[in-house]
C-alpha positions in Angstrom: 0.0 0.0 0.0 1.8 3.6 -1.0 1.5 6.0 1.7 1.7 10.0 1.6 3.6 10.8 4.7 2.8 15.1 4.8 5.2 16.3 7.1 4.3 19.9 6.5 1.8 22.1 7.9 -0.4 22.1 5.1 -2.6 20.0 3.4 -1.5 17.1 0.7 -2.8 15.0 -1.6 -1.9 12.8 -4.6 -3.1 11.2 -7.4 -2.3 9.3 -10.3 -2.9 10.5 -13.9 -1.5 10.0 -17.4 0.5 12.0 -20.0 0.0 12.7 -23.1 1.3 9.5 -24.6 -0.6 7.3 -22.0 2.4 6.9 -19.5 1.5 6.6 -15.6 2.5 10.0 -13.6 2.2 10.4 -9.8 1.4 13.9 -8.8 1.4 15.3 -5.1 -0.2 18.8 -4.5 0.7 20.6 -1.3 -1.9 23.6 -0.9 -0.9 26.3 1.8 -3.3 29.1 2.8 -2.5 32.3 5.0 -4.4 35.1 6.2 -3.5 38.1 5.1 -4.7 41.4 6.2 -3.9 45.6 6.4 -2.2 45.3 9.9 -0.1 42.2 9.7 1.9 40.2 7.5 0.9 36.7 6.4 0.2 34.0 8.4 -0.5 30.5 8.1 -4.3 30.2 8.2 -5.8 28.1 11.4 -8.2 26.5 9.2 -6.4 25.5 5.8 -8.2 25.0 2.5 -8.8 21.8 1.6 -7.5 20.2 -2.0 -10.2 21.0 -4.7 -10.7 17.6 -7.0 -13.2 19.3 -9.3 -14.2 22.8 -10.9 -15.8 24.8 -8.9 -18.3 27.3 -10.7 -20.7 30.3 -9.0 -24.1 28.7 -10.3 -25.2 26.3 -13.3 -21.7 25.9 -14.7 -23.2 26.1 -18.8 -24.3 29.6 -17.9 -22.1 30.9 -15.3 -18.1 31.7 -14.6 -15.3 29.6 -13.0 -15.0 30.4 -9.2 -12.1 27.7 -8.6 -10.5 25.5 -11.1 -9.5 21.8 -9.5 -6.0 21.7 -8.0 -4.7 18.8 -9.7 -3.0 19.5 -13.3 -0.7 17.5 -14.8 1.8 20.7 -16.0 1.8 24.3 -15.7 4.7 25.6 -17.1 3.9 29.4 -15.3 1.9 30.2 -11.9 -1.4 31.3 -12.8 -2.3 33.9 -10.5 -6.0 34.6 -9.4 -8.1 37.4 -7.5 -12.0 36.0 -6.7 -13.6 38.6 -4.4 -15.4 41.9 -5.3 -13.8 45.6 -5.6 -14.6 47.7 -2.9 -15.3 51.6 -2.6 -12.6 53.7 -0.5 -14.1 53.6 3.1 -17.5 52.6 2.0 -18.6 55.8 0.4 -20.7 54.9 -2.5 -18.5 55.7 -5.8 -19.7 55.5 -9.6 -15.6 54.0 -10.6 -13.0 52.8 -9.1 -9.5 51.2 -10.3 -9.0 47.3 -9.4 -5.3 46.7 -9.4 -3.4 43.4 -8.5 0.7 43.9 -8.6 3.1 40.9 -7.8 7.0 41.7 -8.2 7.2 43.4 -11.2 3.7 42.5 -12.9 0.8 44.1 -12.4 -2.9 44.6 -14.1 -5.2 46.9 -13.9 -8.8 47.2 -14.2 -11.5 49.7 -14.5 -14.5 49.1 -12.5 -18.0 51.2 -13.6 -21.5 51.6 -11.5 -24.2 50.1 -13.8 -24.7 52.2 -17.1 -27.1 51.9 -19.7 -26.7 53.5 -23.4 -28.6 56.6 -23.8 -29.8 57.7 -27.7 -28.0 61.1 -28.5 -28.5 63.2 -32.1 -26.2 61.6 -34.1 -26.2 58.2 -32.2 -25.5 56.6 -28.7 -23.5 56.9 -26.1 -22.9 55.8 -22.2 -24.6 57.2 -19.5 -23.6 58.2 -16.0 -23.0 55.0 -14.0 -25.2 54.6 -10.9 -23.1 54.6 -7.6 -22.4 51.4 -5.8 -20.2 50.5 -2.8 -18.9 47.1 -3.9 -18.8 45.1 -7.4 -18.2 41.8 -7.9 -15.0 40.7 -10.1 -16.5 37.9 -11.9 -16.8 37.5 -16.1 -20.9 37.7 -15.9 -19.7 41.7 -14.8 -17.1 42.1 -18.0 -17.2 41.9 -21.5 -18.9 38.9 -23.3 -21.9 37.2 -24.2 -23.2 33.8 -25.6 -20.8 32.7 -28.6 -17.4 35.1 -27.2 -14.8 33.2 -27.3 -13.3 35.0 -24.4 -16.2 35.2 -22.1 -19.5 33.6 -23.1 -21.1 34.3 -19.6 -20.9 38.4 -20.4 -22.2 41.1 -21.7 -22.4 43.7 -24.5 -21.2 41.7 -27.1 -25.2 40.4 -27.7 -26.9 43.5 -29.2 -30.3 44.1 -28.9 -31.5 44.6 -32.7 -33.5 47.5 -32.3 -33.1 48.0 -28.6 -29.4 48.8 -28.3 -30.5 51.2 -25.3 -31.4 48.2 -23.7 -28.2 46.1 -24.0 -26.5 45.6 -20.8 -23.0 47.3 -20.7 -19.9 45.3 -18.7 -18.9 46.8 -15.2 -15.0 45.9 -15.9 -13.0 47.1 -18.7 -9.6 47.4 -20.0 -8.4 50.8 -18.6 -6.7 51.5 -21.2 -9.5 50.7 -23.9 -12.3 51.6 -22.4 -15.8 50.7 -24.5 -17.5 54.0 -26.5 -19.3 52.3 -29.0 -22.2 49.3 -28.5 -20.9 47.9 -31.4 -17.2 47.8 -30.1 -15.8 44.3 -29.4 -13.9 44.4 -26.3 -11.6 42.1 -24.2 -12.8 40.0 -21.3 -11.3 42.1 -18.0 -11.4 40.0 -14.9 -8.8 38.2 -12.5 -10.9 34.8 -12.1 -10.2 31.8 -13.5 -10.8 30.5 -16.9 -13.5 27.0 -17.5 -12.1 24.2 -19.8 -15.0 24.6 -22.3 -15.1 28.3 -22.6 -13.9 28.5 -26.7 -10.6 30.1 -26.0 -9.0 27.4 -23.8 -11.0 24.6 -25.0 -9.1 25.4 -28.5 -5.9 24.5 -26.4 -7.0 21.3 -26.3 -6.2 20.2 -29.4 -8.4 18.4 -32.5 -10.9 15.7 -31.5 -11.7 14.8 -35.1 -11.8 10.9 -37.4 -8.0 11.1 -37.1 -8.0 11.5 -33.6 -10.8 8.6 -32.8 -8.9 6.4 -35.2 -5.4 6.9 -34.2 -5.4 8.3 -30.8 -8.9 8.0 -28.9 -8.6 7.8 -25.7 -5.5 9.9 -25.5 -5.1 13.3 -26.5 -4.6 14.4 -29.6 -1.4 15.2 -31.1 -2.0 18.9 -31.2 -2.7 19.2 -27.5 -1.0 22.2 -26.0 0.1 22.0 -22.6 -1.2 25.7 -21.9 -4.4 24.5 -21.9 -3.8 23.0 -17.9 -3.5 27.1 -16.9 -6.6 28.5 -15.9 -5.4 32.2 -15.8 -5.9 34.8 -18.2 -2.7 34.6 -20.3 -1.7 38.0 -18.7 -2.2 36.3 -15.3 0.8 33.2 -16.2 3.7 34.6 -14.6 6.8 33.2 -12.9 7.3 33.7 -9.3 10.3 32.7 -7.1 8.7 34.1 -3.8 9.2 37.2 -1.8 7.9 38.9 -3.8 6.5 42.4 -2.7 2.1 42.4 -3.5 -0.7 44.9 -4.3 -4.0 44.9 -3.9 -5.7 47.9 -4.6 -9.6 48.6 -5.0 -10.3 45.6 -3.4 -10.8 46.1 0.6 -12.9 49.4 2.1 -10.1 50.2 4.2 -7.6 50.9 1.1 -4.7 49.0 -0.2 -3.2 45.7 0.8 0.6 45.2 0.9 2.7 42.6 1.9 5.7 40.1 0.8 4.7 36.9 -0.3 6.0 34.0 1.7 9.1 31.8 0.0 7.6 28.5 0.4 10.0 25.7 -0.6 9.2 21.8 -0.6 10.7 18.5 -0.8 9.0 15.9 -2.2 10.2 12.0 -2.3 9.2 8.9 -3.6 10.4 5.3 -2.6 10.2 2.9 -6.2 11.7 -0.3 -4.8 14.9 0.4 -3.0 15.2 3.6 -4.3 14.5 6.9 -2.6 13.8 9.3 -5.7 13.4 13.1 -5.3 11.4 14.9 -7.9 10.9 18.6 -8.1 7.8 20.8 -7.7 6.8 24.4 -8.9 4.1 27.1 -7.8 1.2 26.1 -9.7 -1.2 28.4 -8.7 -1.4 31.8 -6.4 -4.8 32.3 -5.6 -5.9 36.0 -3.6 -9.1 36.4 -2.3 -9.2 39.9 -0.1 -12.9 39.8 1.0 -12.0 36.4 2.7 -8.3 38.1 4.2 -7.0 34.9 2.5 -4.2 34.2 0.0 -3.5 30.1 -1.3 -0.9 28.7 -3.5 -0.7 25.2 -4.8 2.5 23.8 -5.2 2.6 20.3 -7.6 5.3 17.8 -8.1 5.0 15.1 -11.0 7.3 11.9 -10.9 6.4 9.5 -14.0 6.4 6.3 -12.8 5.6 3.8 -15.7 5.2 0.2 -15.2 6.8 1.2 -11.8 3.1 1.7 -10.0 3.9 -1.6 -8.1 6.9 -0.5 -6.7 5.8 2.6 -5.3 5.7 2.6 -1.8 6.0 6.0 -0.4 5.6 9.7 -1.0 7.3 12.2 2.1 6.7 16.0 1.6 8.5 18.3 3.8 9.2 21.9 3.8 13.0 23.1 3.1 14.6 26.3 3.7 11.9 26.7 6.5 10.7 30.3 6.8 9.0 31.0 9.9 5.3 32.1 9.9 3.5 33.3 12.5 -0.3 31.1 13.0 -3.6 33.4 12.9 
């Protein structure tokens, strides 16, 4: 019986899966989750999130967005980084925009975040009307640019006009600051920091070809145009390389103003027993997951050891942590 010895204070799991070519691969996911806050730096959280093994999705999942994507993945060759939560006006005063902006290291991204608005008929044509003041907005794709058929976002809105009724076409809360929409019949770019569903167009496209070819020559593997980017769930602007340390930025997304802290360096050791051999076998930060109306931040680490014609001899798995940096608990 192969055991998972977790000598860490997070939670662990494995599982097997298999590669593109059919080949047996044990992965192990360590997911660690800290409070963070205005007053304090991070802390491990008392209560730590457990490992999700399936999509996670904020209502029906044909009709709405991605809340969390499952934890297991068999490669991510950058750390998608997410933000689920809502942005928040400055101390609660109701505000008609605001700016949402999430800043790791040296990357950031901005977005612009609008009260409700409606288009209003003008001589000569149509154009925006005042948005109505709110105090909090969520940060989901139903709020940004999209609509059935988008291949970016097929749970928004604006890109479905009305015929006839353009006044009554909804108009997204989140755009591109520096695009912002002026014309109904402007096609925009999907501005959120959530994650992306495997069957929205532009990732499922990552997934290669499922044609005769396929079913003849490859069925049930993938087929041979399968890109590996189609395992991140971030935005492509949100698949970035961290080493930890990092300095972070959230702004717009808390009533009391920005967040700042340094993100923990959080290094593991992961190692496998195959008969009377102890093999180590790397891991890397899969995914970096804020979510400020919580006060929690959670990053999934994953190591991958293929282990062909080997499942037999596997006998162990022991994660610890390395280069231990000290945390205070919440």
């Amino acid at each position: 019986m192969w055991a998972l010895h977790n000598r860490t204070r997070f939670v662990a799991e494995r599982t097997f899966a298999r590669d593109r070519d059919g080949a047996e691969v044990l992965l192990v996911v360590v997911k660690a989750t800290f409070t963070i806050s205005h007053d304090h730096a991070p802390r491990v959280a008392p209560r730590q999130a457990s490992i999700a093994h399936t999509p996670r999705y904020r209502a029906d999942p044909a009709r709405s967005s991605l809340l969390h994507e499952a934890d297991f993945a068999l490669e991510k060759r950058r750390t998608d980084v997410l933000l689920v939560g809502n942005a928040h006006a400055r101390d609660g005063i109701p505000t008609i925009a605001t700016e949402v902006r999430v800043r790791v290291g040296k990357w950031q991204k901005r977005v612009a975040v609008f009260g409700d608005r409606r288009w209003t008929r003008v001589l000569g044509g149509l154009r925006l009307g005042k948005p109505e003041p709110f105090t909090s907005m969520p940060l989901s794709y139903e709020r940004a640019f999209g609509g059935a058929g988008h291949r970016e976002n097929p749970v928004g809105v604006g890109a479905e006009r009305l015929a006839g009724a353009l006044e009554s076409t909804p108009v997204p809360n989140l755009e591109d600051r520096q695009d912002p929409l002026t014309l109904p019949e402007q096609d925009k770019r999907a501005m959120s920091f959530g994650p992306i569903a495997r069957d929205w167009p532009a990732r499922r496209a990552l997934a290669g070809t499922f044609d005769e070819r396929w079913r003849r020559e490859r069925c049930p593997l993938v087929p041979d145009d399968f890109d590996d980017a189609f395992w991140q769930c971030a935005p492509p602007d949100q698949q970035i390389s961290i080493e930890g340390g990092e300095n972070v930025e959230l702004t717009g997304v808390s009533p009391r103003g920005p967040m700042r802290f340094e993100l923990p360096r959080l290094r593991f050791s992961f190692r496998s027993r195959v008969g009377n051999k102890l093999v180590e076998h790397p891991s890397s930060m899969h995914t970096l997951l804020f979510e400020p109306d919580e006060n929690c931040m959670t990053f999934v680490f994953q190591s991958a050891l293929p282990c062909h014609h080997e499942l037999q001899s596997l006998s162990q798995t022991i994660v610890e942590e390395v280069d231990g940096q000290r945390f205070e608990a919440a």
